[in-house]
Every structure is written in structure tokens, then in C-alpha cells.
C-alpha positions in Angstrom: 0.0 0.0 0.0 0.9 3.9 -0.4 1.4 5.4 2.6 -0.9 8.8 2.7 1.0 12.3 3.6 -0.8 11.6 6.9 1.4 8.7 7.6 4.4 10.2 6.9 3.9 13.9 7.6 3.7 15.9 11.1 0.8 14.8 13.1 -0.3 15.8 16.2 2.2 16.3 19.4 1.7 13.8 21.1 2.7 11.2 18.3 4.9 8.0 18.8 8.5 8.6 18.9 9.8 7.6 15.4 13.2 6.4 15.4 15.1 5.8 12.0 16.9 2.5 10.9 19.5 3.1 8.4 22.9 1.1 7.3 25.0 0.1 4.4 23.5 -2.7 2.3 24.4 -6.1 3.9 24.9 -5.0 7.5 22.2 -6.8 9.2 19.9 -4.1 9.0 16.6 -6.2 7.8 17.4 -8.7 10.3 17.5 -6.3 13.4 14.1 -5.1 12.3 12.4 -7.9 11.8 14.1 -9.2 15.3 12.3 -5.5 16.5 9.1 -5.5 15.2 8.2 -9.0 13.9 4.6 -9.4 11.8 4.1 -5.6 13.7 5.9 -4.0 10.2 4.6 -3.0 6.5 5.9 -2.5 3.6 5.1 0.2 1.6 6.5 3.2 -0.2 7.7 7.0 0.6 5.7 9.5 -0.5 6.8 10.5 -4.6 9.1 7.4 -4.8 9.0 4.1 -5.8 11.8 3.2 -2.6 10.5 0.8 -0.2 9.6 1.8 3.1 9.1 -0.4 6.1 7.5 0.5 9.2 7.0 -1.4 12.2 6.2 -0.8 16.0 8.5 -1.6 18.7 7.6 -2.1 21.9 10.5 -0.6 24.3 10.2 -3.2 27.9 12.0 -1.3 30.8 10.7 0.7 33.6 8.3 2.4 31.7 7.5 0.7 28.7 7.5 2.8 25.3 6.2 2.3 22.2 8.2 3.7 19.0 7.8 3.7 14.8 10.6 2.3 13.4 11.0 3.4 9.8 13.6 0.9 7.8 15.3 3.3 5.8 16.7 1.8 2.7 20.1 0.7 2.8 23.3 3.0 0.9 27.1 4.2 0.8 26.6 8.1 0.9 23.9 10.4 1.4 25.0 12.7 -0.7 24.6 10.9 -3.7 22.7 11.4 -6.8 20.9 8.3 -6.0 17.1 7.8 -5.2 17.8 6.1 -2.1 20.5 8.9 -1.0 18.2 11.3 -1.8 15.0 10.1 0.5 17.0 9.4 3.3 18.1 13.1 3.1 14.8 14.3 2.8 13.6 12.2 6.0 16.7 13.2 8.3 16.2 16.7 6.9 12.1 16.4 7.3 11.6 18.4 4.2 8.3 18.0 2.1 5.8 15.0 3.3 8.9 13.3 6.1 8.3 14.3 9.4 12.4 14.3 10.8 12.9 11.1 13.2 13.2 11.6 17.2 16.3 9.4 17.0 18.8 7.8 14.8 19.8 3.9 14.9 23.3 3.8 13.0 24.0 -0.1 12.0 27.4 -0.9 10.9 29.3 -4.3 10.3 32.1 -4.9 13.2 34.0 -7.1 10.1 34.0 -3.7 7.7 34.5 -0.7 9.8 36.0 1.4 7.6 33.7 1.2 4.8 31.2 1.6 7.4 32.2 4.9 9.7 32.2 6.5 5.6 28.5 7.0 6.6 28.7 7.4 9.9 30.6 10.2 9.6 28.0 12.0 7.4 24.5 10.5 9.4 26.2 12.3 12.6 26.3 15.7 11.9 22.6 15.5 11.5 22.1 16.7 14.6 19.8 13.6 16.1 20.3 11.5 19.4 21.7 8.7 17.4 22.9 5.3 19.0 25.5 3.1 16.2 24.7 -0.2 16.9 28.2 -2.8 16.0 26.2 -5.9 14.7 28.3 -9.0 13.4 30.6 -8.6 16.5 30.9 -12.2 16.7 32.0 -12.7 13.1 34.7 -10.0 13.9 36.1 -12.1 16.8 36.1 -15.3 14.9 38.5 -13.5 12.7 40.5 -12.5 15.4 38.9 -8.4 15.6 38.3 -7.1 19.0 36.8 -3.7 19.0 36.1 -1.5 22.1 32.6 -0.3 21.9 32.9 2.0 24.6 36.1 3.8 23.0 34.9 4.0 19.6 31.6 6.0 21.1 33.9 8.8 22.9 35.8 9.0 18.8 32.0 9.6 17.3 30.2 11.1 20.5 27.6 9.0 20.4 26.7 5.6 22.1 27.9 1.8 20.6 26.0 -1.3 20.7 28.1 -4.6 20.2 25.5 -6.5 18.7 24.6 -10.2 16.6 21.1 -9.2 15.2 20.7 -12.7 14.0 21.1 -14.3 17.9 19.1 -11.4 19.4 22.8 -10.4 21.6 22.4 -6.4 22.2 19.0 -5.9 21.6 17.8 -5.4 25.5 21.3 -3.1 26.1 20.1 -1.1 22.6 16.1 -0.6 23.8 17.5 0.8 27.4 20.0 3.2 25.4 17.5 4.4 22.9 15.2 5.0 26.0 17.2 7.2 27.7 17.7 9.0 24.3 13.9 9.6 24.0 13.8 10.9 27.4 14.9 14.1 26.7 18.8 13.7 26.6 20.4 16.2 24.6 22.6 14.7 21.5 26.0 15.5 22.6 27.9 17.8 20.4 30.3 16.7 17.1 33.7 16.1 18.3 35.8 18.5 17.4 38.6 16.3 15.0 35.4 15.7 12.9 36.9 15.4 9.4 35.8 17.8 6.4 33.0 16.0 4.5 33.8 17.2 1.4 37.2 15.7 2.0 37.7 12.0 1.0 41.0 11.6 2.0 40.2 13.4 5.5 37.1 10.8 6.1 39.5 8.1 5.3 42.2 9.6 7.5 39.8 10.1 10.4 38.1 6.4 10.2 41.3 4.6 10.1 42.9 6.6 13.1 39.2 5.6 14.9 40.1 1.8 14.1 43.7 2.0 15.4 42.4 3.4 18.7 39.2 1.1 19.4 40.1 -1.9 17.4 42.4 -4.8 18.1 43.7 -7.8 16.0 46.0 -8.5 13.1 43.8 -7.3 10.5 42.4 -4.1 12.4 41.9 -2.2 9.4 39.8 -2.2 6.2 37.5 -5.5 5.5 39.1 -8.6 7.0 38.9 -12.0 5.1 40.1 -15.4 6.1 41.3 -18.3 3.9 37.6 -20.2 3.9 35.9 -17.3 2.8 38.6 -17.2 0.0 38.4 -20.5 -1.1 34.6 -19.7 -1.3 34.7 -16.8 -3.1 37.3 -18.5 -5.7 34.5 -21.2 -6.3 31.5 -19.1 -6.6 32.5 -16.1 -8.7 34.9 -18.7 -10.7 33.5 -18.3 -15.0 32.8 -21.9 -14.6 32.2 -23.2 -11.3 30.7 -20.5 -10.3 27.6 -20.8 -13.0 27.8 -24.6 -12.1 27.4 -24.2 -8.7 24.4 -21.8 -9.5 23.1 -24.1 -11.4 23.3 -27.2 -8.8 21.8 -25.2 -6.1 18.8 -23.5 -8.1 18.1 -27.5 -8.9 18.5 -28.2 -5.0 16.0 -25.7 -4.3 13.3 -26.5 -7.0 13.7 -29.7 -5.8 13.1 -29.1 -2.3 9.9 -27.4 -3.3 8.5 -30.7 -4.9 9.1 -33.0 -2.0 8.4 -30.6 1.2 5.0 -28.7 -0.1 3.3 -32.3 -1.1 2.0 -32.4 2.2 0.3 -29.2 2.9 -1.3 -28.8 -0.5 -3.0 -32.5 -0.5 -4.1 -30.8 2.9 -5.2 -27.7 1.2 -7.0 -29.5 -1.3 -9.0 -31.7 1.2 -10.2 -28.7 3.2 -11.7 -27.3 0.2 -13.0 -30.4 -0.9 -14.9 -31.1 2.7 -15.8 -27.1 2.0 -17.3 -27.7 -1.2 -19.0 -30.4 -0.4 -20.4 -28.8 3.0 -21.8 -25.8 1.0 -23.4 -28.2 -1.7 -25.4 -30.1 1.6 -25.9 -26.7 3.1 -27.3 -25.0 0.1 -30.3 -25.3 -1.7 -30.5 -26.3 -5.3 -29.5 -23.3 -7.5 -27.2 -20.7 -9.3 -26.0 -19.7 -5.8 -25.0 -23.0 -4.7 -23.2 -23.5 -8.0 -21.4 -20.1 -8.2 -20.1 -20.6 -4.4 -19.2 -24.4 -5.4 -17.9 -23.9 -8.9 -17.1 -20.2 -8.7 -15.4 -19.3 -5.7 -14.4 -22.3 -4.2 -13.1 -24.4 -7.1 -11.7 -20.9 -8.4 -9.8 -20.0 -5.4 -8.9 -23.9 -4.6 -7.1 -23.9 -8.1 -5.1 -21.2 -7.0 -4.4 -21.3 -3.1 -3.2 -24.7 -3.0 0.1 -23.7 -4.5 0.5 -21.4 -1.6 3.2 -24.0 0.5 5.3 -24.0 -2.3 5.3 -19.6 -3.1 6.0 -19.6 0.6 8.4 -22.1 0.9 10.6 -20.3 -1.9 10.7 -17.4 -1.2 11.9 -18.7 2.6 14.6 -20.3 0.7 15.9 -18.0 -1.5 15.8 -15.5 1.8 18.0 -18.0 3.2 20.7 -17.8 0.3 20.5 -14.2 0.4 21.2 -14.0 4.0 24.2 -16.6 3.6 25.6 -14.0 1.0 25.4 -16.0 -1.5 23.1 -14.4 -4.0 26.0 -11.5 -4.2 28.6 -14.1 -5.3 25.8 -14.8 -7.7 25.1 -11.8 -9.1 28.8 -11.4 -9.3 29.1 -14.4 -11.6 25.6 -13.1 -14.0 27.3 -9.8 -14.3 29.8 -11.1 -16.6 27.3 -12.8 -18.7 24.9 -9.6 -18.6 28.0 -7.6 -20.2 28.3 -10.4 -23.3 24.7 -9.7 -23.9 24.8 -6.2 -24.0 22.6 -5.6 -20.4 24.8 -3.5 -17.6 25.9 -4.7 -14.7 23.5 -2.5 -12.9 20.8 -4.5 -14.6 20.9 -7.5 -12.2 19.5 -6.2 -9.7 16.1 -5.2 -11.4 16.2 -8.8 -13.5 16.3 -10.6 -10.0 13.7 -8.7 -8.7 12.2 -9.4 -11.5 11.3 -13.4 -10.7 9.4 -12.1 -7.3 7.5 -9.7 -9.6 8.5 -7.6 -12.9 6.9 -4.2 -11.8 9.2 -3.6 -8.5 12.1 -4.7 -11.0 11.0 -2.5 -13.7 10.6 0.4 -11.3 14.3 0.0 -9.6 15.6 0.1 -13.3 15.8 3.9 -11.9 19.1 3.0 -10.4 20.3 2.2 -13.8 22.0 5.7 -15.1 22.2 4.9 -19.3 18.8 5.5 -20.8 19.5 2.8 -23.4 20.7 0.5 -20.4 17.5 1.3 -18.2 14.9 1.0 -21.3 16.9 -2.1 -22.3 16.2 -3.8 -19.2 12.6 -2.3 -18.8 11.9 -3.9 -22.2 13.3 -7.5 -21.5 12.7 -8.1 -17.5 9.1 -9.7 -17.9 11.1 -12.2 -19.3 12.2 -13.8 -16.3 10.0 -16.1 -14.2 8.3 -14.1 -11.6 5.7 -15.6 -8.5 2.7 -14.8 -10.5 4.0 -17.9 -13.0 4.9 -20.1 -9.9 1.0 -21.7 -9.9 1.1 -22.0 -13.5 4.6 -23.7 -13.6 4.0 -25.7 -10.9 0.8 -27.3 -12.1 1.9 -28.2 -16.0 4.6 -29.6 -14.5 2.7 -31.4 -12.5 0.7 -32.6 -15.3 4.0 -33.3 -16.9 6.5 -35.4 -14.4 4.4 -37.6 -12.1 5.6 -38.6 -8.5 9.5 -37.7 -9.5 10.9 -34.7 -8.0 14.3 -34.9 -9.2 12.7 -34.5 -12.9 10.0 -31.9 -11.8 12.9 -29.9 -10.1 15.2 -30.4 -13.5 11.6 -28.8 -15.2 11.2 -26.5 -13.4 14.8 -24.9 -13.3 14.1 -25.0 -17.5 11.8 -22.6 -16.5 13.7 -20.2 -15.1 16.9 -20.8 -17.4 14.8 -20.3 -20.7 12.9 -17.1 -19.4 16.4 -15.7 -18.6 18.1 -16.8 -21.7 15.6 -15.8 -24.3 15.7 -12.2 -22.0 19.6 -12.1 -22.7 19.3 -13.1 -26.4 16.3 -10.0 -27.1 18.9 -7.9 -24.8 21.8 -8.9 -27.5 19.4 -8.3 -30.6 17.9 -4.4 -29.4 21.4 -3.6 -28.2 22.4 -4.5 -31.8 19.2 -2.9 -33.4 17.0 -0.3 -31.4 19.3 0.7 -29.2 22.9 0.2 -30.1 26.0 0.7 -27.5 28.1 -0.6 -25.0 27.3 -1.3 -21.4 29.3 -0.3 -17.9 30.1 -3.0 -16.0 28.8 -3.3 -12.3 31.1 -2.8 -9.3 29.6 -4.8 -6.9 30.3 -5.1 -2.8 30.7 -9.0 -1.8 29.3 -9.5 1.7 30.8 -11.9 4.6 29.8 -15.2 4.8 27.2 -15.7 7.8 24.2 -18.3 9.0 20.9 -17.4 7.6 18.2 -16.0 9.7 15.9 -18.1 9.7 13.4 -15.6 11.5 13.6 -12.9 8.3 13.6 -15.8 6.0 10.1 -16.8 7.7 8.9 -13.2 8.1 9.1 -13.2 4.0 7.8 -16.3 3.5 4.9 -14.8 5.7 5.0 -11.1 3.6 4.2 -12.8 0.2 1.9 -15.6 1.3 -0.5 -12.9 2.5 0.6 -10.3 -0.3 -0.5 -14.0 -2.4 -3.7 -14.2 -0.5 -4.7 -11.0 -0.8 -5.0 -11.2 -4.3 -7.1 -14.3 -4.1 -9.3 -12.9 -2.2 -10.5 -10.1 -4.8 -9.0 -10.8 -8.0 -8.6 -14.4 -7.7 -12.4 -14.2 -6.7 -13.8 -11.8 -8.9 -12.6 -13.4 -12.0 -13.5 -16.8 -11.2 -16.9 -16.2 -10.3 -17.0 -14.1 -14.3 -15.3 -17.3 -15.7 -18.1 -19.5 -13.6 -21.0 -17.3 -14.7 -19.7 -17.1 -18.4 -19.3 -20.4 -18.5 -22.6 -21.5 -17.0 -25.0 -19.4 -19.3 -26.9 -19.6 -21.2 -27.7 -23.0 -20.0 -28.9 -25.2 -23.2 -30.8 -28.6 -22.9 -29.0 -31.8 -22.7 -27.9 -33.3 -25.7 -29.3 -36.6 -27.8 -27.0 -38.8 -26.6 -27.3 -37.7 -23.2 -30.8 -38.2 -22.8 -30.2 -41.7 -24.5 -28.2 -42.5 -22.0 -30.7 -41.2 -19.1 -33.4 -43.1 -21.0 -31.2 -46.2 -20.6 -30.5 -45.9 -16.6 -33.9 -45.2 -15.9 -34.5 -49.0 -17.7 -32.1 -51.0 -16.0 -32.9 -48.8 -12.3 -34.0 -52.1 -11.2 -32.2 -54.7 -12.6 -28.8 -53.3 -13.3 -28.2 -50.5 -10.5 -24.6 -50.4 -10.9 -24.9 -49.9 -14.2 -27.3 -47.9 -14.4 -25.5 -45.1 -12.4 -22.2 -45.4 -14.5 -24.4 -44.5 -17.6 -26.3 -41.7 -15.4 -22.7 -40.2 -14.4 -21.8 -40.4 -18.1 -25.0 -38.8 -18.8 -24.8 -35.9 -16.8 -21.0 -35.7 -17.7 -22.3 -35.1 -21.3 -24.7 -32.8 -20.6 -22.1 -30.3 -18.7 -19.8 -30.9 -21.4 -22.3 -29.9 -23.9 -23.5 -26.7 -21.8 -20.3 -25.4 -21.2 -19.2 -25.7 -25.1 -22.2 -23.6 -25.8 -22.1 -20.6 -23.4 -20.4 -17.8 -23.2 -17.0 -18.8 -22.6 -17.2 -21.7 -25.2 -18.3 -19.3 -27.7 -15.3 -17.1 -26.9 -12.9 -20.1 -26.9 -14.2 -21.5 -30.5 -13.7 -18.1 -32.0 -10.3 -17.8 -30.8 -9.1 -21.4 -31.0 -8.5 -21.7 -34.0 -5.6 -19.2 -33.4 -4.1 -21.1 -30.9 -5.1 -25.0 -32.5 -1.6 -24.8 -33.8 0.2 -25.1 -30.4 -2.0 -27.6 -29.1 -5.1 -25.7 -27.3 -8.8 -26.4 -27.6 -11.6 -23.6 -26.7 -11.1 -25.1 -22.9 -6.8 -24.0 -23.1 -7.7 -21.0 -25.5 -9.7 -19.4 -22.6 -7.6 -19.5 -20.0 -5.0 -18.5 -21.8 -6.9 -15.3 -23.1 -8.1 -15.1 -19.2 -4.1 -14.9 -18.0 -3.4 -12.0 -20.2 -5.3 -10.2 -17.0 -2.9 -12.1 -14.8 -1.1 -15.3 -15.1 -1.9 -17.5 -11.8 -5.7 -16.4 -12.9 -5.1 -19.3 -15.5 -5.2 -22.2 -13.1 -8.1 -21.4 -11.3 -9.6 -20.6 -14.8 -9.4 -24.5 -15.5 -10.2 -25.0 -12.1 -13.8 -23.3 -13.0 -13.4 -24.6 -16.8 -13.1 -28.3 -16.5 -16.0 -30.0 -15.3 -14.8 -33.1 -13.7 -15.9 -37.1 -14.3 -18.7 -38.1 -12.0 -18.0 -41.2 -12.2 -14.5 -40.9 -10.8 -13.2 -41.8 -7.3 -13.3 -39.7 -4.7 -9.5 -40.0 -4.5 -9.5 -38.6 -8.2 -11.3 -34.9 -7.2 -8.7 -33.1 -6.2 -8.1 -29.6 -8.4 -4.9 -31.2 -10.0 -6.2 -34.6 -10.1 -9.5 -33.2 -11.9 -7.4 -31.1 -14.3 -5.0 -33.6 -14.9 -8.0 -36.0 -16.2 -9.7 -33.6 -17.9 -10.9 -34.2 -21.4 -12.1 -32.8 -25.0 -15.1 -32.4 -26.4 -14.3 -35.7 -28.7 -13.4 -37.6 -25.0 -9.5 -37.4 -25.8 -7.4 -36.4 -23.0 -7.5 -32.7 -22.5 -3.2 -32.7 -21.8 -1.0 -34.7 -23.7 2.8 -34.2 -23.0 3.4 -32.1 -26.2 0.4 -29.7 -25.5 1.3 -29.4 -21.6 4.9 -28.6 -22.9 3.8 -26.0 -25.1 1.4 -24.4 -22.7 4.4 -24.0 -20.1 6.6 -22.7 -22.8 3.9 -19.9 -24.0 3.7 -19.2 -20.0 7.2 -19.0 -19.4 7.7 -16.7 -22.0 4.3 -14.5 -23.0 3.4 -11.0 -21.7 0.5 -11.9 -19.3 0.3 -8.7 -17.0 -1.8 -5.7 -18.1 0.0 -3.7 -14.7 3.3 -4.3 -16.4 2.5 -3.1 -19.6 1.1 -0.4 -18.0 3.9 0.5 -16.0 6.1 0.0 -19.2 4.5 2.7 -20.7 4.6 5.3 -17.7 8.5 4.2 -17.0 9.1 4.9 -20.9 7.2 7.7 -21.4 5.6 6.5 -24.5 3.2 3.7 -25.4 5.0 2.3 -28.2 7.5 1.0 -25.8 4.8 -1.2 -24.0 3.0 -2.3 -27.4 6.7 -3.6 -28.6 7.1 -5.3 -26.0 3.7 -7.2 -26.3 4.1 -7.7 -29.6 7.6 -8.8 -29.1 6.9 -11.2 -26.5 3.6 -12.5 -27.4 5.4 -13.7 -31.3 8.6 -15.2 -29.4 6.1 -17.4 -26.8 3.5 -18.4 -30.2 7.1 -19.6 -31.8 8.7 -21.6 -29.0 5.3 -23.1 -28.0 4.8 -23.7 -31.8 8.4 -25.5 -32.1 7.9 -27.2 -28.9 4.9 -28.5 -29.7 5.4 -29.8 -33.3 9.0 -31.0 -32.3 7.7 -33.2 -29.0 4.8 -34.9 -31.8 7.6 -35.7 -34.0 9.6 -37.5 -31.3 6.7 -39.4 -30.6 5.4 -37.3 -27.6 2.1 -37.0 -28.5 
């Protein structure tokens, strides 16, 4: 959500003490205020900007306890930088336009980098706020043999020092008491007089290395210490080869993990909306209410929710590589490749924001300072696999690899390697066509090695399962109960050969009743069959189909993919609504996959076949499905033509590869 001025702005004088949060990236930063303020934070952004804001309440436990909003400032080297994260931190130290200035000033700085650290120290200081620096990773420093005096190094900066480990919860009861007696009126002490000339490099590096020979002990006092393991690491990782292989390996590690641990919860998903649906159909009377809560809302929704363990579970897991600092090493690895292709260095970050959702990674192309870089990128980041495609990819795979996770995992990192190498390929051709030059590489800051968090990973797991929910709960909703009604009118009478076959039950009710209610099921199966072909939504699929009857699709496939061009995960709960299951199935057979999965035709032929469920994934994995993203393309651009190229552009390369995949599958037999 947008935070109003009201949130941000002056209110009233007896407000909540607002205390700022603010670091250089990879300091600890997210951990300590998740440690702080738990499922008590939101994430939003500032006023004007497109920066991420977090704020949380903290509740401060001493004599008196306090309550205080703690804004998460985003993380940065200078604040005097060009930059839009430089500038918004400015703006809220400084209170100018809709930032009312914080009450206090948290200062979080690595105990392993000091020098790179008190760089920013030295210009948040002179603000002029009761400021505590809290020294996080202390026991990472003394494991490398560092030993720094807290209480020395706050006489050099005038201000109090926390030793901290944010990611044990060490320091956080000594930092609450500190920033209490802050609060409570005590007067920020005044800038130490050998404070070095800001506009002076050389004087702030002067002045930070004295501070480290007098509050810092150990061989390798100064600068950013390293030891041989994290060396040996770092040779492996950002090695040209081993480093993409070992990418590789553990992107395949984690799609496997998220086949075998989700099974359980989403066969548990799917039996709670089965005992739902079947509750309301008991409960209801007879009618098109019944149907559109049974059909509509909860078939629709089920389709979609039960791939909510396995959203959840990877975005815990990628948390967890990020915290381990791995992702870094990553990113240091994809740079090279980005250059080849004719993308900056700068571009990673947006294209790996990207897979959680292309419009945050679109909007941090801002960061990006060539034009022809930053529209580059714009144009080619829906490319890569984002969360919306996870329900999508997960259930055509299912459809595709059976009870094998090794092979589903192997599928699904396909995925995400053909969404990212088709990106770099268009990168390489508009570099070479629309928008020819060369690209700057990235200078990038490789964090220490540390244990994950497991708290913050859960806290985002948490974040984008609800973020995930939440749009079930209206979009999710409000399309399938559309998709149910256009689907379910106009109702037409049953067919010939249904009523046959009703004609035949009712003759052998008495002395064949087994049979007679397998050719009742088959009946009514034919009669739903025969509705749904005819109403809206089967008139909307036959037009179209014959479009898409190259790759594969009937009317049922055509409409849901027309239906994902609002959103992609609104496909699966499309077919959810779509596909009118067999009556005369077992029970064991009616879960949402199990009834997709056995779906058929018109003509009775299965619905999937492994070419046309291979096709589909590739036209998912690849298509412009996201009217916000076009959308956004266009604002971000300036110009409309930008957003209608790239869906053009997109929407011919997925029809191609879904057009050679399926063609080339039936000719090896796959069909």
C-alpha cells in the first residue's frame, strides 16, 4: 500500500516517537528489524518514490515501557549521492516536504568492515539527532580474530555503541534501554571537534582509520578482513565456470526441495476445500447460488491457493541464500554474462527482482543511469520467471512429471533458465538494433559469509503468502466467479446422446443399478460438457481457437489462456472453474490437479498430452500476461509504443517456441 501524507507527515504532538533505521546494504539491517518489530511491520513506499519503506512498531520493555515507529530506511554508501535512495534518506533526516524528521537515529554498521562503514557514519552524525551506532556481526569479527572497544569507539564519534549479533538477538535489550534514555529528553552531545571535512575524501579516510587503530584490536584491524575459507569460497563461486555450475546445482537443490516438502500441505489444502465444497453443496439449496459458491469461488480459489506452500516455501529459501551472501557471489558471476549480452551490470538487480515480480524490477531500473541500459532492461525483464507464473509452472509440471521430483525440479529450473536466456538473447538483438552501445560493468560489494536468519527468512515467506492471498481474495475471486457465470450461461438442454443414455439408466434402475449409475454419471458428464461448449465462454474459446489450435489448445486451453493475459496465476483457477470433472471418478480422483489432470475434449480425448502441456508452459514461461506491467512500461518509458513492442515482441517469441515445442515433441513421438 501507499502510505498517505498523513502517515508520513507531522501529526499531532503527542505522536509516537519515530526512530530511523538506516545502514549500508548487507549489515544486518533487515534482520535487526524484523528481530524488532516481527509481523508488527509494512511494507510500503515514501511519498513521490517508488523506494520501499518499512514500518514497524516496537515495543520498548523497561521501567516504563514505550512504544516507538521504526521506519527501515533503505540501505546506501553516501547520502549525498545522486541516488534515489540517497536522496529520500536526506529528505527524511532533513524532514523536508511530506517526512516528518525522526526523534532518533539507529546507525547499524558491520564490526568485520569498519572502515567502509564509519564512511557514513561520519556523514548520518552531523545530522544533529540523538543517534545510538549499533556494532552488529561482532561475533563474526572475533572469529576472525577483531576485537573492538565499543565503549572507545563511542567517545571517537560522541555517540553511544552497541556490540551486537542481530541474527542471535545479543544487544537488543542493552540497545532498547540506550535508545530509552535518548527519548527521554537527553540532549545529542555535540560533534567532536577532530570531525573530518566532509567534502574531503581523503580526511574521512584519515579520520576512520585513526578511529580503528584506537578502538580496534587484531591482526587485520583495518579495512574489511577475510580469512582463507571465505577465500576459497569466493574462488569457487565467482569462478566463470564453477561458479555458474554451482548456480546451477543449487537453483536445482532448491526446486527440488519445493517438490518433496509442499506435497503435504497442499494434498491438505486440497482436502479442506473439498470437505468445503462439499459442505456448502449439503448446506445450500438447489441453485445458481450453490453453484457459483461451489464452482465459482471455491473451485476458483482452490485452483489457485493450493500452491500457496510452495510460493511460501521459496521465497523462505531463497531469503535464506541471500542472508548466507550468497546471491551476491551470484550476481557477481551473472554480471559477466549480462556484459556479453549487452545488459549493464547494474541490470541484475532489477532482473532478479524481477522473478518475485516484474513491476518492482521495472521500477528499480531507476538505479540504472544509461537511458539505453535502463529501457533495455525495462523492455526485457518480464522475461524472467516471476511468482505470479509459480501456480502455472507448478501445475503443468505437475501434469507433466508424475511422483518424481528430481525430474520436476530439472523442469522447473528449465523454467527459469529459458525465461532468462531468451531475456539475454532480445537484450543482445535491441542492443544490436534499437538501441545500439556498450554497457558499464557493475562494481559490486561481496558481503561476509554468515548463517541465515531463519526468522527474516520466515517473516518473507509470511509477507508474500499474504501479499499472495490478498489477491485471491479479490482478483482471484472476482474473475472466477466471471469465468463460472460465463461459463454456466446460457444453459442449453441436454444433448441426444445424453438423454439416450438417461433413458437407458432409468430401464435397468432395477435390474442393473450399478450400471445404471455409471451411464447416469456419463450422462450428466455429457450434458455439462455440452452446456459449457455452448455458453459464453465456449463461444469465446471457439472463436479464438483456431488461433491457438496450432500449439496444441482447444476452446477449454484458448480461454484461460486469453483469461491470464489479466494475470497469469488467474489461469489455473480458470481451469479449475473450466473443467467439469468425471462423476464417475473416485473420490480419491477430485482433487483440483487430479481433476485437471483428467480432464478431457469435447471428442473424449485427454484434455493434456505431454506435447500440448509442454507447449502451454513454454507460452507461460515466455508471454506478456500482466496488463500492470504493460502499464507501467509505458509510464516508466514515457511512450506507449515502448509497452506495445514489448507485447508484440513477447507474445510472437512465446507463439514460436510453443509452436516448435509442440510440433517437435509430436515428431519425437510425444504426442
Amino acid at each position: 500500500m501507499q502510505p498517505t501524507a498523513e502517515a508520513l507527515a507531522p501529526q499531532a504532538t503527542h505522536h509516537k516517537p519515530r526512530v530511523a533505521l538506516i545502514g549500508n546494504p548487507n549489515t544486518g539491517k533487515t534482520t535487526l528489524f524484523n528481530h524488532l518489530c516481527g509481523l508488527r511491520a509494512k511494507t510500503s513506499n515514501f511519498p513521490g518514490t517508488t523506494t520501499d519503506a518499512r514500518r514497524g512498531r516496537w515495543l520498548l520493555t523497561g521501567d516504563i515501557p514505550q512504544e516507538v515507529e521504526l521506519i527501515d530506511l533503505p540501505g546506501l554508501y553516501r547520502v549525498r549521492l545522486d541516488r534515489p535512495e540517497s536522496r529520500v534518506v536526506s529528505q527524511v533526516l532533513e524532514g523536508e516536504g511530506l517526512y516528518r524528521r525522526p526523534d532518533a537515529l539507529v546507525i547499524v554498521i558491520d564490526a568485520t568492515n569498519l572502515l567502509r562503514n564509519l564512511h557514513l557514519v561520519a556523514e548520518l552524525v552531523p545530522f544533529g539527532l540523538p543517534t545510538v551506532v549499533v556494532l552488529n556481526m561482532v561475533d563474526l569479527a572475533q572469529r576472525r580474530g577483531l576485537t573492538v572497544d565499543a565503549q572507545k569507539l563511542g567517545r571517537y564519534l560522541g555517540c553511544p555503541v552497541i556490540p551486537m549479533v542481530a541474527r542471535a538477538k545479543i544487544g537488543i535489550e542493552a540497545l532498547a534501554g540506550t535508545l530509552q534514555n535518548l527519548l527521554a529528553g537527553t540532549p545529542p552531545p555535540a560533534l567532536p571537534s577532530n570531525w573530518p571535512d566532509l567534502s574531503d575524501p581523503e580526511a574521512v579516510s584519515t579520520w576512520a582509520d585513526r578511529l580503528i587503530e584506537g578502538s580496534v584490536g587484531g591482526e587485520t584491524a583495518v579495512g574489511s578482513s577475510t580469512d582463507s575459507l571465505t577465500e576459497r569460497l569466493d574462488e569457487a563461486f565467482t569462478h566463470p565456470v564453477l561458479g555458474v555450475i554451482a548456480f546451477l546445482g543449487i537453483m536445482g537443490v532448491l526446486f527440488w526441495t519445493l517438490f518433496s516438502l509442499a506435497t503435504v500441505p497442499m494434498d491438505l489444502i486440497e482436502v479442506t476445500f473439498e470437505h468445503l465444497g462439499g459442505w456448502l453443496e449439503t448446506s445450500l439449496p438447489p441453485g445458481a447460488v450453490r453453484e457459483m459458491l461451489v464452482d465459482g469461488v471455491v473451485g476458483g480459489v482452490a485452483g489457485t491457493v493450493v500452491f500457496l506452500p510452495q510460493i511460501c516455501l521459496l521465497f523462505f529459501l531463497i531469503s535464506l541464500l541471500e542472508d548466507t551472501g550468497y546471491l551476491a557471489r551470484a550476481a557477481f558471476v551473472m554480471d559477466r554474462l549480462l556484459c556479453r549480452f549487452g545488459l549493464p551490470g547494474h541490470a541484475f538487480v532489477p532482473l532478479l527482482s524481477s522473478h518475485a515480480c516484474a513491476l518492482p524490477g521495472i521500477l528499480s531500473t531507476k538505479l540504472i543511469p544509461d537511458p539505453r541500459d535502463r529501457l533495455t532492461t525495462i523492455l526485457v525483464a518480464p522475461f524472467m520467471s516471476c511468482s505470479a507464473r509459480l501456480p502455472v509452472y507448478v501445475l503443468l509440471t505437475s501434469l507433466l512429471v508424475t511422483d518424481r521430483p528430481m525430474v520436476a525440479a530439472l523442469v522447473f529450473t528449465g523454467c527459469y533458465l529459458l525465461g532468462a536466456t531468451v531475456a539475454m538473447a532480445s537484450a543482445w538483438l535491441i542492443r544490436r538494433t534499437l538501441l545500439p552501445g556498450k554497457s558499464a560493468p557493475m562494481v559490486l560489494e561481496l558481503p561476509s559469509y554468515k548463517l541465515p536468519s531463519l526468522r527474516s527468512a520466515s517473516f518473507n515467506a509470511y509477507h508474500q503468502g499474504r501479499d499472495f492471498l490478498s489477491k485471491a481474495g479479490t482478483l482471484i475471486i472476482g474473475i472466477s466467479v466471471v469465468m463460472w457465470w460465463l461459463s454456466a450461461y446460457p444453459q442449453s438442454p441436454p444433448p441426444t446422446p445424453a438423454l439416450a443414455l438417461e433413458a437407458q439408466a432409468a430401464s435397468l434402475a432395477t435390474t442393473a443399478p450399478q450400471e445404471a449409475a455409471r451411464l447416469e454419471a456419463e450422462a450428466e458428464y455429457l450434458t455439462a460438457k455440452h452446456r459449457q461448449s455452448r455458453s459464453f465462454a465456449g463461444r469465446l474459446g471457439r472463436t479464438v481457437q483456431p488461433v491457438f489450435a496450432p500449439l496444441g489448445f482447444d476452446w477449454q486451453l484458448t480461454v484461460g489462456v486469453l483469461t491470464s493475459f489479466l494475470a497469469r496465476e488467474i489461469f489455473v483457477s480458470t481451469m479449475a472453474v473450466l473443467i467439469v470433472g468425471d462423476e464417475s471418478a473416485d473420490l480419491a480422483d477430485r482433487g483440483v490437479i487430479a481433476r485437471i489432470r483428467t480432464a478431457r475434449r469435447d471428442d473424449g480425448s485427454p484434455l493434456f498430452t505431454t506435447a500440448n502441456a509442454a507447449s502451454l508452459l513454454v507460452f507461460f514461461v515466455l508471454a506478456m500476461q500482466c496488463l500492470p506491467t504493460l502499464a507501467l512500461t509505458g509510464r516508466q518509458t514515457g511512450s506507449w509504443k515502448w509497452a506495445g513492442l514489448q507485447l508484440a515482441y513477447m507474445s510472437m517469441v512465446a507463439y514460436l517456441f510453443a509452436l516448435a515445442t509442440y510440433h517437435g515433441l509430436h515428431l519425437l513421438g510425444f504426442s
